[in-house]
N, C-alpha and C positions, 0 to 999 in steps of 0.2 A: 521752386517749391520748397516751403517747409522740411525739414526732416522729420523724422517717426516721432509719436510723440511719446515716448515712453523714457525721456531722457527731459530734463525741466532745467535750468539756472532760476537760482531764486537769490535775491539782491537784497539786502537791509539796509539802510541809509541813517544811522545810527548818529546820538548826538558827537560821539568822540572818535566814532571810527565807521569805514564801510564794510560789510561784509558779502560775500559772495559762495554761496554754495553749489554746484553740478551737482543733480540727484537723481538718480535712474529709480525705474518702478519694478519690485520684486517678481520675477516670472511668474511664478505661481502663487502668489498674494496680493491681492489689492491694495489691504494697506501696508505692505509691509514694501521698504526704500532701503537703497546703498546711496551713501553720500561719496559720488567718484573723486571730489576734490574739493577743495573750500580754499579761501584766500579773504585776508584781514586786513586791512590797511587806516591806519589815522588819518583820520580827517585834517587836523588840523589848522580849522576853518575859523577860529574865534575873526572878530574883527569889529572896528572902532562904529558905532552909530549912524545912521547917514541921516539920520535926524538930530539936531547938537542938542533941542529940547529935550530928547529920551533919556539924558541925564544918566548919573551912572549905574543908576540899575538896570539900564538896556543890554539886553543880550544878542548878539544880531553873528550873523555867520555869511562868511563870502560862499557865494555858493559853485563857484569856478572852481576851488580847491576841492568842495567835497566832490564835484564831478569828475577832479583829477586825481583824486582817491579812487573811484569807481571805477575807470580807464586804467588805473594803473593795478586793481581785485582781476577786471576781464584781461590786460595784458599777460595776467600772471596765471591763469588758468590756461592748460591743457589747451591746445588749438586741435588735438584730435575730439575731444571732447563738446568743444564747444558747438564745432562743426553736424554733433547730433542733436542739442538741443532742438525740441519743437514745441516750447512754449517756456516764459519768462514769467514768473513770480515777484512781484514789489512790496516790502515794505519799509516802513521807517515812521523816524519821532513824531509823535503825533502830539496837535494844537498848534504849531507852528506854521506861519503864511510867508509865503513869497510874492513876489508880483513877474509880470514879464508882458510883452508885446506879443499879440498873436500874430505867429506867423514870422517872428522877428528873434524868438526865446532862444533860438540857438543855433549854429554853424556847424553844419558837417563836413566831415574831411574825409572825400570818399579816393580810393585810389591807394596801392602802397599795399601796406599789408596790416595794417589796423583802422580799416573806417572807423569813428568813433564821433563824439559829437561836443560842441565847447559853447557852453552859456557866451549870451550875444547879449539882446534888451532885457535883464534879467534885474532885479533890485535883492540885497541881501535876505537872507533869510531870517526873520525876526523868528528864535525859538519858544519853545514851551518855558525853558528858564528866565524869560525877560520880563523884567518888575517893574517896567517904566509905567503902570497900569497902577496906582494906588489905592485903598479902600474906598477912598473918598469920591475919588472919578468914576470907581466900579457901581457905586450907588448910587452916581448920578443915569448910569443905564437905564434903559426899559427893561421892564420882569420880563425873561427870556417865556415863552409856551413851552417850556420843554421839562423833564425833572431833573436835570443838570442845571446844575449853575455856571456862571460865567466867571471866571478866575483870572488875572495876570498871565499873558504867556498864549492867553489861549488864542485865535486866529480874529471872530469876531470882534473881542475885546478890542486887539491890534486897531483894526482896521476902524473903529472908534476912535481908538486916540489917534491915526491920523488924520482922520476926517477934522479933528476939532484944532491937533497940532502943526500939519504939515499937510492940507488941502493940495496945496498944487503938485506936492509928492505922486498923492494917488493917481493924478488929471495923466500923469506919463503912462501909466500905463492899464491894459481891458479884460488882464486874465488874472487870477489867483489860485492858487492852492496849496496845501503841504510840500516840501520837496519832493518825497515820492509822489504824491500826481505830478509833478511838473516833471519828473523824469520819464512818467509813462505817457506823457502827451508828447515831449518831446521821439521817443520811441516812434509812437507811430502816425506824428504829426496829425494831431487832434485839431481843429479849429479851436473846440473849446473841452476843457478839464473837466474830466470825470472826477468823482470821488465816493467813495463809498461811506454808507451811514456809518462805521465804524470812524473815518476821520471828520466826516461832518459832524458827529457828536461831538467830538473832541476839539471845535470847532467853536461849541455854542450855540445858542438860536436854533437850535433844530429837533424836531420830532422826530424823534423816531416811529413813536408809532403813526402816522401819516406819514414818513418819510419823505417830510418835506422839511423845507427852511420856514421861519417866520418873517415869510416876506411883508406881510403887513407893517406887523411890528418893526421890523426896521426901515422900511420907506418911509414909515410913520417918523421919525426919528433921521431922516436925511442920508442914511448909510447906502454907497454905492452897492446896491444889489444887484449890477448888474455883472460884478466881479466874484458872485456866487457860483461857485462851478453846480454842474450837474450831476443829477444823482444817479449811481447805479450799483446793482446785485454787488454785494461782497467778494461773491465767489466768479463773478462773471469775465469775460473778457472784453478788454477796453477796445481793442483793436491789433492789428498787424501791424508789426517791424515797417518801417516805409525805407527802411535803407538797409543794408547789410551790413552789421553792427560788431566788429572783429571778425570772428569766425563764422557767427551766426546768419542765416539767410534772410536778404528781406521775405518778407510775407511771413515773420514768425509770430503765432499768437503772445500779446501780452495781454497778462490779466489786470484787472482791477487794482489802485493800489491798496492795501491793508496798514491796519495799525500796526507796530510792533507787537506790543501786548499780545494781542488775537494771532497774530504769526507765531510766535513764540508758545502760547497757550497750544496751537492748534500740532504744535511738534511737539511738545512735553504732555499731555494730559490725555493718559492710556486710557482712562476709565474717566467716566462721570465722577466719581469718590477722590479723583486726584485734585490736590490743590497747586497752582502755580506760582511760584516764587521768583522773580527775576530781581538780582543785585547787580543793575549795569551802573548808570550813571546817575538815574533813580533808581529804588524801589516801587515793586508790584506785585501786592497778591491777590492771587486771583480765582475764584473758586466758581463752576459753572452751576449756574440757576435753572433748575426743571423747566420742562416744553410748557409754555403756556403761561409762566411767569410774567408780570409788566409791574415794571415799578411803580411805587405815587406818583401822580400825575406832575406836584410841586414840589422843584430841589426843595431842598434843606443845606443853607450856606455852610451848616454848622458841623453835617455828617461826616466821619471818615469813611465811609465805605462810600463809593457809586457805582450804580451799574449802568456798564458800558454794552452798546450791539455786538454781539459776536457773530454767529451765523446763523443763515435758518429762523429768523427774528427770534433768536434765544437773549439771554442775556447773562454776562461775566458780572457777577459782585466784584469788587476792584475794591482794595486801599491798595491806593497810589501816594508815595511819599513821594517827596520833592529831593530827599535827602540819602544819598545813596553813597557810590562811585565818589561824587563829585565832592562829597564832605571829607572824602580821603583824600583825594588832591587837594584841596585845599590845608589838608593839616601839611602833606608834605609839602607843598608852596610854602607856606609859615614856616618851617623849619629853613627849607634851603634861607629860603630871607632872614630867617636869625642867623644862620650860618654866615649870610655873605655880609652881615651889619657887623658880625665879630672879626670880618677879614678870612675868610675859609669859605671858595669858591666846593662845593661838590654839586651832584648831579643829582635831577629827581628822582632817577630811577635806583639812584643806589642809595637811599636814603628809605625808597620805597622798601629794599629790599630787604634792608636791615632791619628796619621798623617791626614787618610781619616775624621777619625770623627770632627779635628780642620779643612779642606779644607768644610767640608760638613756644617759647619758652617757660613761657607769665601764664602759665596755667588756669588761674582766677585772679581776680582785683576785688577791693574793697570800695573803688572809685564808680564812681558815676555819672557817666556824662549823659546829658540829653543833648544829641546832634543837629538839633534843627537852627541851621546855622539860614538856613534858606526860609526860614514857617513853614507852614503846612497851607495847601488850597484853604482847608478848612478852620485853619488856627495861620490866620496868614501875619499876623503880627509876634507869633511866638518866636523867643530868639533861642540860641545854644547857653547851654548852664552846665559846669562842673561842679558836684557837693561830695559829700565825704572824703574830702584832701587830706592827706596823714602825711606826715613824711617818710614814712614807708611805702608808696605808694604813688611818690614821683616818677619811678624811671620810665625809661622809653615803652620798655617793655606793658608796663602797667596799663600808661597812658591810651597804647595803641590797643590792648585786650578791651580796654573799658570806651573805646571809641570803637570797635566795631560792635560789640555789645550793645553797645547803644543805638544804632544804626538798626538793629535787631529788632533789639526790642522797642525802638519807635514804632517799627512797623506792625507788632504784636499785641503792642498796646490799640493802633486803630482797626484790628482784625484778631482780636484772641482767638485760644486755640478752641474754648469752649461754642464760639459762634461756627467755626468751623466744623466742632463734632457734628452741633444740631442741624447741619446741610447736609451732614452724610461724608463730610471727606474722612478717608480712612490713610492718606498718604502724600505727601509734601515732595512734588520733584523742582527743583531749582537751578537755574542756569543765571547765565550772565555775566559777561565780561568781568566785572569788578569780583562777581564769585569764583569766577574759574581761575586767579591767580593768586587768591586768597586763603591761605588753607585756614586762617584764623576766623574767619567771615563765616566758613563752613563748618567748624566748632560751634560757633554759636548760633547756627541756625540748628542745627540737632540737639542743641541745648536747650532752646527756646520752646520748640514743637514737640507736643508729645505723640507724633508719630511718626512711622520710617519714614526718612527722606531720602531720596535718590538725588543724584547731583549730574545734569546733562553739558553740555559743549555752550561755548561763547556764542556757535554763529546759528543757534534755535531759532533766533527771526529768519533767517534767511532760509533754510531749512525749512519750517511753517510756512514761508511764502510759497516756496518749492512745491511744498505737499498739497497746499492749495490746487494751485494749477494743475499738479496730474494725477490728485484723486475726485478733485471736485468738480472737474472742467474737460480737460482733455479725455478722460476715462470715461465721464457723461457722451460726449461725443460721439467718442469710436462705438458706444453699444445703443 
């Protein structure tokens, strides 16, 4: 049998890293948690296109490594600990499609002293960041029935251009979903993939309010609908553990998977009046919309803000940039590579290092960069631009103040703080990988906002998944 359920593991399945949190439920508070232990681990899953058409704006991920990131979060966690969990929390990067064989997705290795479990008929994971999706292609689509739009990166789009690029790709395999459904199916040997309207949206083609897909519209349109997973409750549970997974017992409840975003929102935002800020590898803020709210019925290609399902059929206003975490690695990749074109081999990490500590120096710049090295969903052909270059105002130090600034205020500019008063927020809590090692990132996010802001932990998705499970679900239960 399960153990008590007052002990949860909640899992984030992040584009750069996995993360893994144990969270026990306060005796004498309902909402109120102790996080018994957390564990971080890099992905480091990049990998080469298995389509050679997707050219090089294809972003795709092995997805064997990120699962041996995840085995090596659970290897690293407390085995007294794990031994009490009684139900599992999922989330992770959402719009991103995987494919796999039902019944085939993956090998368990039971016996020993880590059951665990390793992708089998699995096809890479094409992310949120993959551009093989052009404006051009994206408008030769059907108008989705939903008021989201369809962007590059996003699952249905995907699965378009392989229909038109790589036909017999699809023909292998009968299931799809985000990584996180494909790890909670894998969990508790699903026949077929759950998904909750949170990644279905992010997905494409799908209503939320009927909370269905637009299945006409795309059979209309030749798109295999039969690799649409099924829909269910946000907060609900997909099913039972079918095997004993490290320390934890089969027959343990796993819940539904979740977006990040909404995992992360749902552990930082104490109060309605709170806004959510996440600096990982994108940008996301995120401010909750009154009971009863529903957006226009028809996107708008053009908007920055969208609203995304959160719970409870509420809804999260979102600007989502594209452009976060990943426009800092990339400046520190550019460097190492002038480094190594001048003959001076150094490392990313100590370049990173240097970098924040010469900007945390650099108190103000006169520089301005606009970071959108990646566009935006909504401005998807805008590029990155530096203007007021002085020669005062070369050094490292400068450079790096006025690139996180900028990272800033892109995202301030599709979400001012003015739009945020007239919702009622009164306060700015912000987490996030790329934030929580940044102290210059964090200067300028209190710089930007004119209200207090609080600063929380890297591993808030996983934590929000956690919380999920045993105040939404396991606590519904037991009373």
């Amino acid at each position: 049998m399960a153990a008590p359920s007052s002990v949860v593991l909640g899992i984030d399945l992040g584009t750069t890293s996995v993360k893994a949190a144990v969270v026990e439920a306060a005796p004498d508070d309902p909402s109120g948690f102790v996080v018994l232990a957390s564990c971080v681990r890099a992905a480091r899953a990049e990998a080469a296109a298995q389509s050679a058409a997707a050219g090089p704006q294809a972003q795709e991920q092995d997805v064997s490594r990120i699962i041996q990131a995840l085995n090596e979060c659970l290897a690293a966690l407390p085995r007294q600990q794990l031994r009490k969990v009684g139900g599992i929390g999922v989330s992770g990067q959402m719009h991103g499609v995987l494919f796999w064989k039902t019944g085939q997705g993956c090998e368990w290795t039971e016996g020993g002293a880590a059951p665990a479990f390793t992708p089998r008929a699995v096809s890479h994971l094409v992310t949120w960041q993959d551009g093989r999706c052009g404006s051009e292609f994206l408008a030769s689509l059907p108008r989705p029935e939903s008021h989201l739009s369809v962007a590059t990166g996003f699952g249905c789009a995907t699965i378009f251009w392989l229909l038109k690029n790589s036909p017999e790709f699809l023909k292998s395999y009968d299931a799809a979903g985000t990584i996180h459904d494909y790890v909670v199916a894998m969990l508790c040997g699903l026949p077929r993939p759950l998904m909750s309207d949170q990644n279905a949206a992010s997905w494409g083609y799908f209503n939320t309010q009927s909370q269905s897909w637009n299945v006409e519209i795309l059979r209309a349109s030749g798109f295999p609908v039969h690799l649409l997973p099924d829909i269910a409750e946000p907060a609900s549970v997909a099913g039972r553990t079918a095997h004993a997974w490290f320390e934890i017992p089969k027959g343990t409840r796993v819940g539904v998977a979740l977006g990040d975003l909404q995992a992360s929102v749902y552990s930082c935002m104490a109060q309605r009046t709170d806004a959510v800020l996440n600096i990982s590898t994108s940008v996301q803020l995120a401010a909750s919309m009154p009971s009863g709210f529903q957006p226009a019925p028809t996107p708008d290609p053009a908007a920055p803000v969208a609203y995304f399902p959160y719970f409870d059929r509420t809804y999260l206003a979102v600007a989502a940039s594209l452009n976060g975490g990943n426009v800092l690695a990339t400046f520190v990749q550019m460097l190492v590579q002038w480094m190594a074109d001048l003959g001076v081999e150094v490392e990313e990490s100590t370049v990173y290092s240097r970098m924040i500590q010469a900007a945390a120096e650099q108190r103000d710049t006169c520089l301005t960069i606009t970071p959108t090295v990646l566009g935006e969903r909504h401005l998807p052909d805008q590029l990155a631009s530096v203007t007021r270059i002085s020669s005062a105002a070369l050094s490292l130090g400068h450079v790096t103040r006025a690139l996180c600034r900028g990272i800033v205020q892109n995202l301030h500019s599709m979400l001012p703080s003015q739009q945020l008063r007239e919702w009622g927020v009164e306060r700015v809590v912000s987490s996030g990988s790329a934030l929580s090692r940044n102290e210059v990132l964090k200067q300028e996010v209190q710089r930007a906002f004119p209200f207090p802001v609080s600063f929380g932990q890297d591993v808030d998705a996983a934590v929000g998944a956690a919380l999920v499970m045993l105040q939404r679900n396991l606590h519904q239960e037991e009373s």
